[in-house]
C-alpha beads as a LAMMPS data file, in Angstrom:
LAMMPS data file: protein, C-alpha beads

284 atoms
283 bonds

1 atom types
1 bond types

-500.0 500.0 xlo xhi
-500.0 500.0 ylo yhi
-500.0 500.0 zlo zhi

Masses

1 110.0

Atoms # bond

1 1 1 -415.440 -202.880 -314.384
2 1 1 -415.077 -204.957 -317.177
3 1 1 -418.787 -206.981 -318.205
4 1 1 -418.159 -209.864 -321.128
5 1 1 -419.732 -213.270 -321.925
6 1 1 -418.793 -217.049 -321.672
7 1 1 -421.057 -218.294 -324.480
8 1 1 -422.318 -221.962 -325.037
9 1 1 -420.727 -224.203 -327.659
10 1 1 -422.620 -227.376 -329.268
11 1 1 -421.016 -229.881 -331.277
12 1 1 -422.935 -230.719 -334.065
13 1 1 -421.294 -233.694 -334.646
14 1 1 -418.381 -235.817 -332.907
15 1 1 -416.385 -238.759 -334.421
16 1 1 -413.636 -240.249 -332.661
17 1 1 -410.959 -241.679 -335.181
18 1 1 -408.742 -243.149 -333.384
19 1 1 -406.533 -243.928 -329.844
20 1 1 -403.271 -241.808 -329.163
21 1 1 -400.472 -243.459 -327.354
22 1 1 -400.634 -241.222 -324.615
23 1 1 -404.515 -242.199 -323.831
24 1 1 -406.108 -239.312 -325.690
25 1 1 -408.656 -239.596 -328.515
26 1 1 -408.275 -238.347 -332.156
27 1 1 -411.517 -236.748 -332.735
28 1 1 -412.984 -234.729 -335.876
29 1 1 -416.137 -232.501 -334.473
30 1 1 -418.078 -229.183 -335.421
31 1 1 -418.367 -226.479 -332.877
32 1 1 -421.038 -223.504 -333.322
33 1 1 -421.665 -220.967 -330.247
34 1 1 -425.279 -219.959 -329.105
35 1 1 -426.235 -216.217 -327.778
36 1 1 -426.849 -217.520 -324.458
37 1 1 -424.174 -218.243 -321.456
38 1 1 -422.366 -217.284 -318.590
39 1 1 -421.522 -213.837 -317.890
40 1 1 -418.195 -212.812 -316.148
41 1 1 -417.517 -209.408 -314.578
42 1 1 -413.653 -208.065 -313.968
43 1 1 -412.868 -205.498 -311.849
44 1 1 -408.408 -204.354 -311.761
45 1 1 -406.617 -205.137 -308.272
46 1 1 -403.240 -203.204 -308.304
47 1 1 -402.037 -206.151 -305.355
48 1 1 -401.928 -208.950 -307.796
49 1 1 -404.209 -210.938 -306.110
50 1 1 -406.575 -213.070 -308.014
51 1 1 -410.107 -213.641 -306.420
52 1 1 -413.638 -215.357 -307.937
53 1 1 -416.483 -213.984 -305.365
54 1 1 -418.694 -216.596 -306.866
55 1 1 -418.076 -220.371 -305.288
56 1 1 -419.375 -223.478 -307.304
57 1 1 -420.577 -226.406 -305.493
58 1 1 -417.897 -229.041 -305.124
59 1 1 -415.311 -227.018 -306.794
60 1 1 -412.452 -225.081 -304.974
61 1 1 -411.357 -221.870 -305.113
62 1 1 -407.869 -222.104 -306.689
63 1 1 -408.491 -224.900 -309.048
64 1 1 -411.364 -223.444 -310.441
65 1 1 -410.773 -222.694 -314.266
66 1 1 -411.345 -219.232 -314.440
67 1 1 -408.602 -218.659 -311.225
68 1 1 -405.998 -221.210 -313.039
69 1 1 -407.083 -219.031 -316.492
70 1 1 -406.307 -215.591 -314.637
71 1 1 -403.009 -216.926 -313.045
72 1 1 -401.521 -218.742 -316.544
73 1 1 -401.947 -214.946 -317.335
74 1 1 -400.467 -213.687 -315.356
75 1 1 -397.366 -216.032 -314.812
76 1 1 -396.955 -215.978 -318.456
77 1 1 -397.284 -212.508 -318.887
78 1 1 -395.199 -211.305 -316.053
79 1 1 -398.255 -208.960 -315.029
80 1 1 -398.187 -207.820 -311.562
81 1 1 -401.792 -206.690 -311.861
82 1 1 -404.963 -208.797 -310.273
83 1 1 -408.517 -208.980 -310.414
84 1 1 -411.878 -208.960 -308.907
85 1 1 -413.912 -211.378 -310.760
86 1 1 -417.671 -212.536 -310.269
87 1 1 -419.608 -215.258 -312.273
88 1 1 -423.337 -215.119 -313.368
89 1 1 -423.582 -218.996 -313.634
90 1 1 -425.950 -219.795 -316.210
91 1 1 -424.329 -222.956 -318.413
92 1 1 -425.014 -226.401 -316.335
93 1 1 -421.657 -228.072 -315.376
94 1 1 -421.233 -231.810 -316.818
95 1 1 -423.615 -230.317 -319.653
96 1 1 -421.007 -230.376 -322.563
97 1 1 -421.943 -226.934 -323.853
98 1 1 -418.572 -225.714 -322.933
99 1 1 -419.276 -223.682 -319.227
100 1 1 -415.905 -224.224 -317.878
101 1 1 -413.899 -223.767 -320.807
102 1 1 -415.924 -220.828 -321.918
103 1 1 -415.289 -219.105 -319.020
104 1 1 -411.563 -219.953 -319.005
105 1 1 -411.532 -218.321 -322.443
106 1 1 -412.981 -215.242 -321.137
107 1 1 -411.369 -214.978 -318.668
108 1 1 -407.714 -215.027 -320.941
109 1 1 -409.506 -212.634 -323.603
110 1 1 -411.051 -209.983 -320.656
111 1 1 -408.193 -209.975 -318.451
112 1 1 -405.771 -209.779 -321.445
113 1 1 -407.965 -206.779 -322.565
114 1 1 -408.116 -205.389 -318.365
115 1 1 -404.122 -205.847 -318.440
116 1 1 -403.717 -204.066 -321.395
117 1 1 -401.392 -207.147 -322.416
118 1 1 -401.966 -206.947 -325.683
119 1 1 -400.929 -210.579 -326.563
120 1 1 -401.960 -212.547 -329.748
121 1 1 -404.592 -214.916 -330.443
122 1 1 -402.630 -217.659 -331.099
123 1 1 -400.758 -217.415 -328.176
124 1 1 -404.043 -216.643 -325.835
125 1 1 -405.206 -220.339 -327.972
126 1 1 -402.025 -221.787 -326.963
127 1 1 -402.398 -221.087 -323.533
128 1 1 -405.922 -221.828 -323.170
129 1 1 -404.898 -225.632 -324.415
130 1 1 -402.778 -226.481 -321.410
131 1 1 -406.291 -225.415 -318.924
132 1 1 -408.730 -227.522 -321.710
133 1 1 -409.321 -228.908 -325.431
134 1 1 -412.034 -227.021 -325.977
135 1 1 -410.608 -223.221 -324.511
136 1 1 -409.153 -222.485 -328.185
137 1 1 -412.291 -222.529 -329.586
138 1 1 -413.675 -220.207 -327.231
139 1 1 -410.331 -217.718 -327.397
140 1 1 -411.204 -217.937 -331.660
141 1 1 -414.494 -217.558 -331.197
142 1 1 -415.293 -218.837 -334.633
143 1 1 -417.289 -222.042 -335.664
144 1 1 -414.771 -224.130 -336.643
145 1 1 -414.459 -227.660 -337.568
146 1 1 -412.003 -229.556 -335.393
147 1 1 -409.855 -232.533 -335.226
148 1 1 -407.031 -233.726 -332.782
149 1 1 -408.000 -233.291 -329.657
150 1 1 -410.226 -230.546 -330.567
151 1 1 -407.286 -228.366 -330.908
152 1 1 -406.771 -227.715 -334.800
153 1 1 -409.538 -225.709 -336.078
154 1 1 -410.163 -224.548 -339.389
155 1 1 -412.640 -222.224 -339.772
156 1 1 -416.303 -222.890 -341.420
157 1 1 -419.788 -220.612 -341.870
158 1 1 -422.547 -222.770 -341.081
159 1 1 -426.322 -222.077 -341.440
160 1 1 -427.556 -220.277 -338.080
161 1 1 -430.420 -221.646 -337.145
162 1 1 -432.952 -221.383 -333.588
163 1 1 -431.877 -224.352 -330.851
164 1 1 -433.534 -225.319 -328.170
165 1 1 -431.211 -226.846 -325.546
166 1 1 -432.233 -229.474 -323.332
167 1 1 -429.877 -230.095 -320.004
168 1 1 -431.215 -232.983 -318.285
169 1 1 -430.402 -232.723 -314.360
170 1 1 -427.248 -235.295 -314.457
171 1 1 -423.388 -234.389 -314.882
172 1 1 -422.176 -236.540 -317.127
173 1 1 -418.220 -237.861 -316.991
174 1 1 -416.287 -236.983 -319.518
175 1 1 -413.778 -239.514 -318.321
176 1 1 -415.932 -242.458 -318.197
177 1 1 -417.219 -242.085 -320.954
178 1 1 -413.856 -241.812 -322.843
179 1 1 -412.975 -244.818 -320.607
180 1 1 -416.216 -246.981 -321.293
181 1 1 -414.954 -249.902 -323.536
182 1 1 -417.964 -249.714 -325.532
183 1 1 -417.078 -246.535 -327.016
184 1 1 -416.493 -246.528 -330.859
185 1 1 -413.046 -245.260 -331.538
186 1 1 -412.385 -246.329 -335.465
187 1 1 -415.193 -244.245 -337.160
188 1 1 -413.437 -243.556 -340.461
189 1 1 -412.523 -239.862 -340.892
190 1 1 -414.601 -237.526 -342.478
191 1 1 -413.826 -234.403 -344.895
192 1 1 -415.034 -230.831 -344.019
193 1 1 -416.764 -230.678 -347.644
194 1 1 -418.071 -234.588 -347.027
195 1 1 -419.482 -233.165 -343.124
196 1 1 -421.433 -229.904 -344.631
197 1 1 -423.304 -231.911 -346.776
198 1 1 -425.168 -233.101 -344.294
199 1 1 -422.772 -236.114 -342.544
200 1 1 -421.465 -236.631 -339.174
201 1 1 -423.559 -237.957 -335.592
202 1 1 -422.171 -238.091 -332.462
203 1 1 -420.380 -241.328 -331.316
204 1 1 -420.751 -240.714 -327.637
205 1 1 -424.590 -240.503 -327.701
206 1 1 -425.178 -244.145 -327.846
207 1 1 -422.669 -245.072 -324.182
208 1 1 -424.394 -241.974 -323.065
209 1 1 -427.539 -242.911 -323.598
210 1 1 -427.146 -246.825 -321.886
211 1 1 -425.375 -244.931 -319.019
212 1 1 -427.643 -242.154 -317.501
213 1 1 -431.508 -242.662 -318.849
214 1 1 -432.027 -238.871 -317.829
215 1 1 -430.167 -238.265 -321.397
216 1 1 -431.616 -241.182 -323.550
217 1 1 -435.356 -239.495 -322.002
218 1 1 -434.705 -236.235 -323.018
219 1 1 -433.388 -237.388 -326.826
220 1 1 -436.759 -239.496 -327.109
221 1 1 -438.773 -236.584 -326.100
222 1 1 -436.970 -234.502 -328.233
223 1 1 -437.049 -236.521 -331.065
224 1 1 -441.039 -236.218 -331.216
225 1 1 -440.510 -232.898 -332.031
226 1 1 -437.376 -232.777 -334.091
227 1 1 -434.390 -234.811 -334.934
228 1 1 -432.180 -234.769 -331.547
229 1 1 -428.514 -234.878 -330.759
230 1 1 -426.406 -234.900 -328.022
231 1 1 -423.931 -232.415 -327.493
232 1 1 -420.213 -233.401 -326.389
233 1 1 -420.460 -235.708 -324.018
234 1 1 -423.532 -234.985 -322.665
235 1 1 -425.790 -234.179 -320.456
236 1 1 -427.392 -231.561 -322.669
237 1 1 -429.354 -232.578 -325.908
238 1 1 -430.336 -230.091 -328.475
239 1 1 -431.942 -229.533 -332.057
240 1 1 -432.932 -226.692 -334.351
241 1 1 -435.893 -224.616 -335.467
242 1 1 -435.908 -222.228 -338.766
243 1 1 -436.931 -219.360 -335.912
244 1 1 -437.079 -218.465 -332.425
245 1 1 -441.001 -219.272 -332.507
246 1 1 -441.071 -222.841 -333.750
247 1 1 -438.728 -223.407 -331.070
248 1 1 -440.028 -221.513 -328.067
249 1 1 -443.335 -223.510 -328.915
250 1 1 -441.982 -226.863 -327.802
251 1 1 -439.824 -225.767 -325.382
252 1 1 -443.172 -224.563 -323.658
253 1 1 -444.610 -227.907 -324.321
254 1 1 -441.488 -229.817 -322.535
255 1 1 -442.254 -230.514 -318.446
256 1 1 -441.306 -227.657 -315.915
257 1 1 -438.909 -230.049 -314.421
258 1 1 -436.616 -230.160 -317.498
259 1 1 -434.703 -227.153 -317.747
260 1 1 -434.242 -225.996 -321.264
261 1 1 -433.024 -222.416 -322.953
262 1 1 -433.495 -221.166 -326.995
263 1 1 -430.546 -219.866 -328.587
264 1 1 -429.110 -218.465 -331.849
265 1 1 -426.591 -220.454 -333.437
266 1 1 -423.505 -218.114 -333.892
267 1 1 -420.587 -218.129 -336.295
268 1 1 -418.823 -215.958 -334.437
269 1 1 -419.359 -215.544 -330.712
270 1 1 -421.116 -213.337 -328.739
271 1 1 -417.950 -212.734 -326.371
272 1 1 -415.706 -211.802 -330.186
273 1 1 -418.783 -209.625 -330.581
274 1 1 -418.491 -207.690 -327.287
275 1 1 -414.856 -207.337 -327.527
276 1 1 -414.938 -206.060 -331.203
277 1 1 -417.754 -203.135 -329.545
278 1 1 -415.251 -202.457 -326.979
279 1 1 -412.310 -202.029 -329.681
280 1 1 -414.763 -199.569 -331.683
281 1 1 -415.716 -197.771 -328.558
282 1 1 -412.219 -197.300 -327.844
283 1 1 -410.554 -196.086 -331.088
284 1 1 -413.964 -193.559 -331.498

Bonds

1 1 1 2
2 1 2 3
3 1 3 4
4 1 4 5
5 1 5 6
6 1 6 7
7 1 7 8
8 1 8 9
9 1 9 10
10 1 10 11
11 1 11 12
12 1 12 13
13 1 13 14
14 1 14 15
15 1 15 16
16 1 16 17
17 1 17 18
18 1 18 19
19 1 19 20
20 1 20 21
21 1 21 22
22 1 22 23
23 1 23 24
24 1 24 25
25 1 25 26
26 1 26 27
27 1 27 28
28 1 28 29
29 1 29 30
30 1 30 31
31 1 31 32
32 1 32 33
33 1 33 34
34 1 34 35
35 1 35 36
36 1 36 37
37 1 37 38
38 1 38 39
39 1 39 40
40 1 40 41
41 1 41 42
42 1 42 43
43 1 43 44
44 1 44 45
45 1 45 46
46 1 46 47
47 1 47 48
48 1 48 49
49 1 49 50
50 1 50 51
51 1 51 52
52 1 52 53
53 1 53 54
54 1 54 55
55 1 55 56
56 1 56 57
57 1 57 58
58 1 58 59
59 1 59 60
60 1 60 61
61 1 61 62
62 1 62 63
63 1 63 64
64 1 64 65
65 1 65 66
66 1 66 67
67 1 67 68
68 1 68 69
69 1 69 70
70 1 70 71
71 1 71 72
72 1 72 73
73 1 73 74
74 1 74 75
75 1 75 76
76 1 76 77
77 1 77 78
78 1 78 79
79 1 79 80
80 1 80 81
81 1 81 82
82 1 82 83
83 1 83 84
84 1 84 85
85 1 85 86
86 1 86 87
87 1 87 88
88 1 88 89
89 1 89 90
90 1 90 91
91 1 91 92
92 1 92 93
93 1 93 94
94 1 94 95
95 1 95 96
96 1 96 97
97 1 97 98
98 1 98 99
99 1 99 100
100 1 100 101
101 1 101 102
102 1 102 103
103 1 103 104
104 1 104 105
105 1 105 106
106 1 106 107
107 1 107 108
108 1 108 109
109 1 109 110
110 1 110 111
111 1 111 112
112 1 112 113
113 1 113 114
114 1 114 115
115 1 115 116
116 1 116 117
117 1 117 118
118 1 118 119
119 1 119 120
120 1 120 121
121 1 121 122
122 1 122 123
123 1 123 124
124 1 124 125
125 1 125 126
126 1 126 127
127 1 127 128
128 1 128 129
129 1 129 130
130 1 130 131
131 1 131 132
132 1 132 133
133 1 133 134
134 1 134 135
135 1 135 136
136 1 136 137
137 1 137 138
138 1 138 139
139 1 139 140
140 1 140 141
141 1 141 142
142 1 142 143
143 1 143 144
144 1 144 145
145 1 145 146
146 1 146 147
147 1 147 148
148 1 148 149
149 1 149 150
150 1 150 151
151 1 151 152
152 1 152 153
153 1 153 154
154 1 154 155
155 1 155 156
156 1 156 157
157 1 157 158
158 1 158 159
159 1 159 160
160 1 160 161
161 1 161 162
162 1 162 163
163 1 163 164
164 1 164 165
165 1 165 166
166 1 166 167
167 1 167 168
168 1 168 169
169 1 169 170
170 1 170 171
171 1 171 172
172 1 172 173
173 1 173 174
174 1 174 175
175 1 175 176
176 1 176 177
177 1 177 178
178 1 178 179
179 1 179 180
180 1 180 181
181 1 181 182
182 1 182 183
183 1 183 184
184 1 184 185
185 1 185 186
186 1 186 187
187 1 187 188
188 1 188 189
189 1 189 190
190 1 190 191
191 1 191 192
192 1 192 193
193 1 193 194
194 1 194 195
195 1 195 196
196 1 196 197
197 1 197 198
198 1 198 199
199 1 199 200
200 1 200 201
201 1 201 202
202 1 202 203
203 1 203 204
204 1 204 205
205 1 205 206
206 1 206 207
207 1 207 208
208 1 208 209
209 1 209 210
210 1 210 211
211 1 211 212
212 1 212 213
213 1 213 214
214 1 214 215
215 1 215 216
216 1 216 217
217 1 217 218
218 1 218 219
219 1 219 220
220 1 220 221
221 1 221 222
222 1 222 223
223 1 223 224
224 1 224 225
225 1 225 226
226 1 226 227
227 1 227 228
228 1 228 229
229 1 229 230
230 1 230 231
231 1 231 232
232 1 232 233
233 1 233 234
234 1 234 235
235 1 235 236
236 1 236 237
237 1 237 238
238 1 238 239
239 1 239 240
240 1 240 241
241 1 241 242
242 1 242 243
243 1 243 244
244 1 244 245
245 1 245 246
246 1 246 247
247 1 247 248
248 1 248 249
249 1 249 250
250 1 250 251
251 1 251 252
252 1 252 253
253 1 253 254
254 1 254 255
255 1 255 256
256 1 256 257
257 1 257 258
258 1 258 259
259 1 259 260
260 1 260 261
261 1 261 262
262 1 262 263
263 1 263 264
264 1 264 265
265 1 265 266
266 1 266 267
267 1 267 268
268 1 268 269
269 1 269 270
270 1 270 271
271 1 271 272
272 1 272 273
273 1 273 274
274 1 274 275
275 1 275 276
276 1 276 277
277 1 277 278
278 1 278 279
279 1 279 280
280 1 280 281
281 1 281 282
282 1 282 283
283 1 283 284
């Protein structure tokens, strides 16, 4: 049995540029992982059946992203092998900390590893864009500032500081807020050098925020504390601490009935980690 992680992205920041022809957005954003998220366990099936013993509510089997992950695989590969897989849910769906795609990505990187498959990066990244924008960043597993879709990446080390992550109890549409004419889609592009030095905000926060007051409440109480963002689209709200204390203290102060986690910010993730181990374990 193979045991590896599906860790939680923020974006630090999120600009849209600009309208593609085809309907998608241009965007330029910042994606950091945290040491805290799902947890996936793989177990070989010589049948080539693929089967997830953990259901979601309101999500089927076979279009679940970690089955349509494990099956891309596998059609692409030509593997006749399958897999077992369970799912230790901890990342709220809707919460735009990356649970789905994260767990697509882990799903390409642990099965490729099960398989013995042996294929590239770039073309585990490659696949992972037709299932998501954000799976590349997960199959890299490098902070990386983005632009496109949120497929180009170029790699950046950031400061890693102490979050604590707020996910208010709404899903929020990724769609409709893409969709909402009120979105601003001309904020001027920014450079990577321009971004570090301390620029960039989020320019989904603000239809977010008008849309679902569960967000815009969390943000204000947030904000008492520390400045707040949003992360993605939303739900979930975060903002950082110079150490796991500062942050753990008002997370205790927040109400019982608004879930929250503290995390490490990660330049590279915890999933990259567990795979390197594995790599070292094996050529020992």
């Amino acid at each position: 049995m193979l045991t590896l992680p599906a860790p939680a992205k923020l974006n630090l920041m999120l600009h849209i540029t600009g309208r593609r022809a085809d309907g998608y957005h241009e965007l330029q954003t910042l994606f950091q992982f945290l040491d805290y998220g799902d947890e996936l366990c793989f177990s070989l099936r010589e049948d080539g059946e693929i089967r997830l013993h953990t259901a979601l509510p309101g999500v089927d089997h076979d279009s679940n992203l970690i089955v349509r992950a494990a099956r891309l695989l596998q059609r692409e590969s030509g593997c006749s092998l399958g897999a077992d897989i369970s799912l230790l849910k901890r990342l709220p769906m809707g919460g735009g900390i990356g649970g789905g795609s994260s767990d697509a990505a882990t799903t390409l990187l642990g099965l490729d590893h099960l398989w013995q498959l042996h294929l590239s990066e770039d073309r585990l990244a490659e696949l992972g864009l037709t299932l998501g924008a954000d799976v590349p960043v997960f199959v890299r597993g490098r902070a990386a500032f983005a632009e496109g879709v949120g497929e180009r990446l170029h790699p950046v080390d950031l400061p890693e500081p102490w979050f604590l992550v707020i996910a208010p109890q709404v899903s929020v549409s990724t769609a409709e807020i893409f969709a909402d004419p009120e979105l601003t889609r001309n904020t001027p592009a920014i450079t990577v050098r321009s971004l570090l030095a301390g620029g960039g905000h989020n320019d989904c926060q603000p239809v977010v925020e008008k849309r679902y007051p569960e967000v815009r409440n969390a943000l204000s109480l947030l904000n008492k504390f520390v400045p707040a963002s949003m992360t993605g689209t939303g739900a979930c709200v975060f903002g950082s601490f110079p150490n796991e204390g500062e942050a753990d203290k008002v997370r205790r102060q927040l109400p019982d009935t608004l879930p929250s986690f503290v995390a490490r910010g990660r330049n590279v993730s915890m999933l990259h980690r567990s795979l390197e181990e594995l790599a070292q374990e094996a050529s020992a």
